[in-house]
C-alpha positions, 0 to 999 in steps of 0.5 A: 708866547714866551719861548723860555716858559715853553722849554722850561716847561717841555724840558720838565716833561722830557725830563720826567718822562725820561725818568718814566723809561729808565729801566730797573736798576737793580744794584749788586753790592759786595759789603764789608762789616764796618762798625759805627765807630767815633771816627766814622761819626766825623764824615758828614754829606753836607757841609756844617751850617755853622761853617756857611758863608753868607755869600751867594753862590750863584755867581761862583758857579756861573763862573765854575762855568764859565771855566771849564774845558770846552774839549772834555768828553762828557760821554766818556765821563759817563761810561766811567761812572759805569764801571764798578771800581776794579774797573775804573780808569783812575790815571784817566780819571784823575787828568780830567779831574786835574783839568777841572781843578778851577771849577771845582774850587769854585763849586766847592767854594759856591757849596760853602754858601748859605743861599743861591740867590736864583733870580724871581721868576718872570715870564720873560726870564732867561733859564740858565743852561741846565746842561752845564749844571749836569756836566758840573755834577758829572765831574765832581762825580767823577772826584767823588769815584776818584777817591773812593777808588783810592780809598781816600775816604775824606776827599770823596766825603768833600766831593759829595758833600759838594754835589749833595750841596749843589743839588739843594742850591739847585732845588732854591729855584723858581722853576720846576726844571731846576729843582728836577735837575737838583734832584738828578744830581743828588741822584748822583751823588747817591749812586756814589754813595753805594760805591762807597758803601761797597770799599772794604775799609769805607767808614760806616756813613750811618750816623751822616746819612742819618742827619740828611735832611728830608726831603733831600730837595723839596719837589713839593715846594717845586711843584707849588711854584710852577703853579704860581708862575702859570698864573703869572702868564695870560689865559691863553699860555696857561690853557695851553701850558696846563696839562703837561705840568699836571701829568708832571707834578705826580711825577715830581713826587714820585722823583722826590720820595724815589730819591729820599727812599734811596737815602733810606735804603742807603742807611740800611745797609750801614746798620747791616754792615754795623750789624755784621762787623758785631756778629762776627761777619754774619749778615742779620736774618732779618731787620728786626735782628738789628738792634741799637741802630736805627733802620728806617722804613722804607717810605714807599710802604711805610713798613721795614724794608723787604729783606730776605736772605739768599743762598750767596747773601740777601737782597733789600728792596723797597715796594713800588710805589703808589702810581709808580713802577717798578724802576722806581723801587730800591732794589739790592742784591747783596754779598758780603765779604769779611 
């Protein structure tokens, strides 16, 4: 039996079940009203098309790799990402940071390219080491918290923007490990993107939130291409083979709408800083309040978002969805600041 098919497939399961067993994640935020001015308009999430090179970016971040320092904590990196911003250790920060400057050249290089050029799968096929992909993400998080600690809002748009791009490189793969990884990442990237929502003069991401693609990282498409690459091995590997995969695929999906409904709930909050930056600091009573600026539906329930005010602000929430629990709704509680 293939011994990379067998971890390929029993690190899809972990994965997935590891998403199974996180605990709800309820978010608190302190927002500011920020308005959608033409400034704002400039940030983008992803790099312009029309700026993309031709080059494969594979071979960049193999290199990113190849180049990064063997002794940095990465249990550390995590527990800073942890800590709210008033926290967060930036002298710390910005030396491990600056030890991975060459990496992250060449991962901003490789996110500048049009195609990551993974090999086809085969039954033989050496899966690259994921782990290195994720230590990756965490430092370019860790840049992305940098910035937005110092308020340097065109550096943490270049670092997620960065990790976004690698995530969807990453959702090119022929293996469905990959893709899941691609969306871990964008996962990251997302939860940078509500500590950037919460920096008293961060710029109104509404309009870049807006124009992400949807899906953010195709796990349909995944899922379509771990079944094609069973029918490549014998009756015997896909008997035995089958079922993990089919207990997964629904998660898979779930992962995927999980992820694009946080992009959602992300823009939400924008029109509701939108909002309050023009009724004088006031948070809406309801959605409905907010005209002029789109806010989308929460893709679980195909209707509004729940909201509702609070003695200290509101809470935005999305509904479980079908098959799922309850870790796998948005949920926010919210405090505003003017």
């Amino acid at each position: 039996m293939n011994a990379n098919l067998n971890r390929s497939l029993l690190c899809a399961v972990l994965v997935l079940s590891a998403a199974v067993s996180a605990q709800t994640r309820i978010v608190e935020l302190t927002l500011h009203p920020a308005a959608i001015t033409e400034s704002a308009r400039k940030y983008a999430l992803l790099p312009r098309a029309d700026r993309l090179t031709d080059a494969d970016a594979l071979p960049l971040y193999e290199k990113a790799i190849q180049l990064m320092p063997k002794d940095v904590d990465q249990k550390q990196i995590r527990e800073w990402l942890e800590l709210p911003v008033g926290q967060f250790p930036r002298q710390e920060a910005d030396q491990v940071v600056q030890r991975h400057v060459e990496s992250l050249r060449l991962v901003v290089q490789a996110t500048r390219c049009a195609d990551c050029n993974w090999p086809e799968f085969t039954p033989n096929m050496k899966i690259p080491d994921l782990t290195k992909y994720r230590e990756l993400a965490f430092v370019t998080s860790l840049w992305a918290r940098l910035e937005i600690s110092r308020g340097q809002y065109k550096g943490a748009s270049a670092a997620i923007q960065t990790e976004l791009a690698m995530a969807r490189h990453l959702g090119q793969a022929p293996t469905t490990v990959q893709v899941l990884v691609g969306a871990a990442i964008a996962g990251l990237a997302a939860k940078e993107l509500d500590q950037w929502v919460q920096g008293s003069n961060s710029p109104n991401l509404h309009p870049a939130l807006q124009t992400l693609p949807e899906p953010l990282i195709d796990m349909e498409k995944a899922a379509e291409n771990e079944r094609a690459n069973l029918k490549k091995h014998t009756s015997l590997i896909r008997r035995q083979f089958e079922k993990p995969p089919k207990q997964a695929f629904d998660r898979i999906r779930t992962v995927g709408m999980r992820l694009d409904n946080h992009v959602n709930a992300l823009q939400a909050l924008e029109a509701i800083r939108h909002y309050a930056a023009m009724h004088d600091g006031q948070l809406p009573r309801a959605l409905g309040d907010i005209t002029g600026t789109d806010v989308p539906n929460d893709l679980n329930s195909g209707k509004a978002f729940e909201y509702r005010r609070t003695a200290t602000g509101a809470t935005l929430r999305s509904a479980v969805p079908e098959g799922g629990k309850d870790r796998d709704a948005v949920h926010y509680q919210i405090v505003l600041r003017k």
